[in-house]
C-alpha positions in Angstrom: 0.0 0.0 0.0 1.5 3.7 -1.1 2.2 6.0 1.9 -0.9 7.6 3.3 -1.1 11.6 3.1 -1.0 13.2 5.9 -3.7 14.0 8.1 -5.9 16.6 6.7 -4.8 20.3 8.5 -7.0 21.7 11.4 -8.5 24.3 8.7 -10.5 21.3 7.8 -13.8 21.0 9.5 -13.8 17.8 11.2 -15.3 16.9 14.6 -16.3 13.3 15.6 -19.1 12.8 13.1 -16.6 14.0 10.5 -14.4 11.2 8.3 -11.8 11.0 6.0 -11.3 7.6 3.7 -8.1 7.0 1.5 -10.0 5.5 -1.8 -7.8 4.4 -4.7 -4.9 7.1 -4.1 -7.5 10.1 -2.7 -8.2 11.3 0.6 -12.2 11.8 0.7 -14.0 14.0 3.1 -15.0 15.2 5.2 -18.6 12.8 5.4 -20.3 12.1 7.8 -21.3 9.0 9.1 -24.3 8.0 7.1 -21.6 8.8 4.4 -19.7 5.9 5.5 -22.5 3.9 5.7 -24.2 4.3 2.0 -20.2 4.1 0.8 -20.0 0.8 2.6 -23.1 -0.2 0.4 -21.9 0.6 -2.5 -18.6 -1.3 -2.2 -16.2 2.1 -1.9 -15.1 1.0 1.7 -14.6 -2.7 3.0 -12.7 -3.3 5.9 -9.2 -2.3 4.9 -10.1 0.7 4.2 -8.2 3.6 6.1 -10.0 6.4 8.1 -9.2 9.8 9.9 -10.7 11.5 12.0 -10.4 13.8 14.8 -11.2 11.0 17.3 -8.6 8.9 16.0 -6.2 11.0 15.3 -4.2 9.5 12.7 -5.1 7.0 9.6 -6.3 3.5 11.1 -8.2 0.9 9.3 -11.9 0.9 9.1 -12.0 -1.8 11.8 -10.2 -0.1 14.4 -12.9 2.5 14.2 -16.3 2.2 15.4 -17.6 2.4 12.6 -16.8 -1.0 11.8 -20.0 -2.0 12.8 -21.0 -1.1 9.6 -19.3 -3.6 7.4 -21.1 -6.5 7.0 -18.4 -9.3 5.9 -19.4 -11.2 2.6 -17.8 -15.0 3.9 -20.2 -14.4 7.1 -23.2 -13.7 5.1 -22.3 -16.9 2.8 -21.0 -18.9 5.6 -24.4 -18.8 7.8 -26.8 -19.0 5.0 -28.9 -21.6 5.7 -28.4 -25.1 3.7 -31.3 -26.1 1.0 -31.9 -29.1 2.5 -32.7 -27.3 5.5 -35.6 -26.1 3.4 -36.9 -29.5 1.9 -39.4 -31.1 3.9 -39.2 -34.4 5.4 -39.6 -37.2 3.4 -43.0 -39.1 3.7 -42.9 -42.0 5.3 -45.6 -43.4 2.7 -42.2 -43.1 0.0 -39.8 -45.8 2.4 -40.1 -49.5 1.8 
């Protein structure tokens, strides 16, 4: 991964509802947190993504942040999905020999 820039200067507004993301080269921001959130949706942030902000201080990844609680992982979402033959019914007894 390059180097990150540096943290943006205290002439930018930021205050703890106020994020920076590092997306493909680019520092992004400020948004807020419902910024994060519909960027998370739309695939511009996953979990290694790098965030400022005036509560952390410096650049840390996404999931040293609270707002990790917004990433939803895509193995978890596969890996609990139910099996299909959870969804079959019993066989009928009538069927056995």
């Amino acid at each position: 991964m390059p180097a990150l820039p540096p943290a943006p200067d205290s002439a930018t507004p930021a205050g703890p509802e106020r994020w920076f993301y590092h997306h493909q080269g680019h520092v992004v921001g400020p948004v807020s947190t419902s910024e994060i959130q519909l960027s998370i949706a739309n695939g511009l942030i996953d979990s290694y993504t790098m965030i400022w902000s005036a509560e952390t201080g410096r650049w840390v990844p996404i999931v040293q942040t609270r707002l990790a609680r917004y990433l939803v992982p895509a193995a978890a979402s596969a890996a609990t999905a139910p099996l299909i033959d959870s969804y079959l019914p019993p066989p009928d007894r009538r069927d056995r020999p």
